[in-house]
C-alpha positions in Angstrom: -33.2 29.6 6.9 -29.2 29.1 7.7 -30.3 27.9 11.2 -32.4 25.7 9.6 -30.2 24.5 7.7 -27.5 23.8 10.6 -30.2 22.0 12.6 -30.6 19.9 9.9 -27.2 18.8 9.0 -26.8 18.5 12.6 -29.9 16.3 13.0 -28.9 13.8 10.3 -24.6 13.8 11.0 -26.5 12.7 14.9 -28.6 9.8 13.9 -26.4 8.5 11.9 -23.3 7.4 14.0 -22.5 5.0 16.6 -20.1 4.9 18.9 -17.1 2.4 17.7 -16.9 1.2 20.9 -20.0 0.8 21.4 -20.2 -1.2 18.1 -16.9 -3.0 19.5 -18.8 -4.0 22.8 -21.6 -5.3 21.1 -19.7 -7.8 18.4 -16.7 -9.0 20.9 -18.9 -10.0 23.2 -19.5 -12.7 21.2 -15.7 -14.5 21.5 -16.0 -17.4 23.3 -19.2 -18.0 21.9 -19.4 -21.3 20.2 -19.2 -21.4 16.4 -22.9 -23.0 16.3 -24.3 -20.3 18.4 -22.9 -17.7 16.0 -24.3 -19.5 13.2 -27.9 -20.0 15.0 -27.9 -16.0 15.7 -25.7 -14.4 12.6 -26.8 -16.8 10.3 -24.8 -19.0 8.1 -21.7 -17.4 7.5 -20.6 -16.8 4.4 -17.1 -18.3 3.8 -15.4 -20.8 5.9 -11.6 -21.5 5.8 -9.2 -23.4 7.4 -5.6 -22.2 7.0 -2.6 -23.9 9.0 -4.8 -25.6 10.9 -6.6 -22.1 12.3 -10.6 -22.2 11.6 -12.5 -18.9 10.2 -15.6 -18.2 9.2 -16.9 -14.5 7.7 -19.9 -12.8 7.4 -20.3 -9.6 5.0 -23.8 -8.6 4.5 -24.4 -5.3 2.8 -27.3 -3.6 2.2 -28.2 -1.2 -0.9 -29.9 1.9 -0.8 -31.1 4.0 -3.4 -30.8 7.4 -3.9 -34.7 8.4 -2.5 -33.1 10.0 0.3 -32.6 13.8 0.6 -33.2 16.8 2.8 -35.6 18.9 0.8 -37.0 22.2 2.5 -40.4 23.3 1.4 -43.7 25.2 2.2 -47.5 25.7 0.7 -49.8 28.2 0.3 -53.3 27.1 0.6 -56.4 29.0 0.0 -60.0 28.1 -0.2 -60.1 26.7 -3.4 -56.2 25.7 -4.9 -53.1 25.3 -3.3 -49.9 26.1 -4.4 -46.5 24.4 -3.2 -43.1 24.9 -3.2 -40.2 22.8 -2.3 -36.2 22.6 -3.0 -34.2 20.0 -2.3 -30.8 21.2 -1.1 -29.0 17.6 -1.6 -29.7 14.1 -2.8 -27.7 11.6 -0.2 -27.4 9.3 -3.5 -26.9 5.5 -3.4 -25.3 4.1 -0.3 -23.9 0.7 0.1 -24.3 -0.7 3.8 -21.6 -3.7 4.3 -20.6 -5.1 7.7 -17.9 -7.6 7.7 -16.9 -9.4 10.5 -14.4 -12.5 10.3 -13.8 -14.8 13.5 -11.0 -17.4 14.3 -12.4 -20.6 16.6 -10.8 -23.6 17.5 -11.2 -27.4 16.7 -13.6 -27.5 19.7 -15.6 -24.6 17.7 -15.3 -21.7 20.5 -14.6 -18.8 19.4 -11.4 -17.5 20.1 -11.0 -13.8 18.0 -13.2 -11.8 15.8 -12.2 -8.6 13.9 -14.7 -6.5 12.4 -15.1 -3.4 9.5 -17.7 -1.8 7.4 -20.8 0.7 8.8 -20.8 1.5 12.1 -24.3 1.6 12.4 -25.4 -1.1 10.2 -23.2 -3.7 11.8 -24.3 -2.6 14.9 -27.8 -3.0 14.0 -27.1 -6.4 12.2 -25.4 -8.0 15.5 -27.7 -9.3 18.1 -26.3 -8.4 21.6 -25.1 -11.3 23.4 -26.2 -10.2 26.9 -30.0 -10.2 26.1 -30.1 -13.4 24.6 -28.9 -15.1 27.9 -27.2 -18.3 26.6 -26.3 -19.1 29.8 -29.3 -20.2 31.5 -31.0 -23.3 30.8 -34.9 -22.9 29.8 -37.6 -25.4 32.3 -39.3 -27.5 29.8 
């Protein structure tokens, strides 16, 4: 049961982490992007300032999640006719709040010239598109 117990706090501390750099990679890959292609792929942001005469825009997104999540251990009995279970659950993970914020300074041409980043590895990871796959570069045929 201990071993169990290790795999499983193993398992979930695994799954649940990403690389900062990796994160780093994906978001700052974006600078030099153009302010329009941020918004057509982030989504509107969600403040915009201009402060001595330096452009910014931010987007924090965050992302609730109840406490339904929990590592429970259990087993059943099951004869012909009933069945009897059994389960404890060893902790509830309890209400998480997701936020990713990530702030970026462009110029009055609109390129992007610096963004900083903070919140959940994992969930601003998830919640930027990678740059490289989306190939802005090359023109579609029509």
């Amino acid at each position: 049961m201990h071993k169990l117990l290790i795999l499983v706090s193993l398992f979930l501390s695994a799954c649940s982490s990403i690389p900062q750099t990796q994160v780093d990679n994906r978001i700052f890959a974006w600078k030099s992007a153009s302010i329009d292609e941020l918004i057509k792929y982030w989504g509107l942001p969600t403040k915009q300032h201009k402060i001595n005469g330096r452009y910014y825009a931010e987007w924090v997104n965050q992302q609730d999640e109840s406490g339904a999540t929990a590592v429970s251990i259990g087993s059943n009995h099951l004869s012909s006719r009933s069945s009897v279970g059994f389960g404890v659950t060893l902790f509830d993970l309890g209400l998480s709040q997701d936020v990713c914020s990530r702030t970026v300074e462009y110029d009055e041409l609109g390129l992007v010239i610096d963004i900083n980043w903070n919140g959940n590895q994992v969930y601003c990871f998830n919640l930027t598109p990678e740059r490289q796959k989306l190939d802005l570069s090359v023109e579609q045929p029509e």
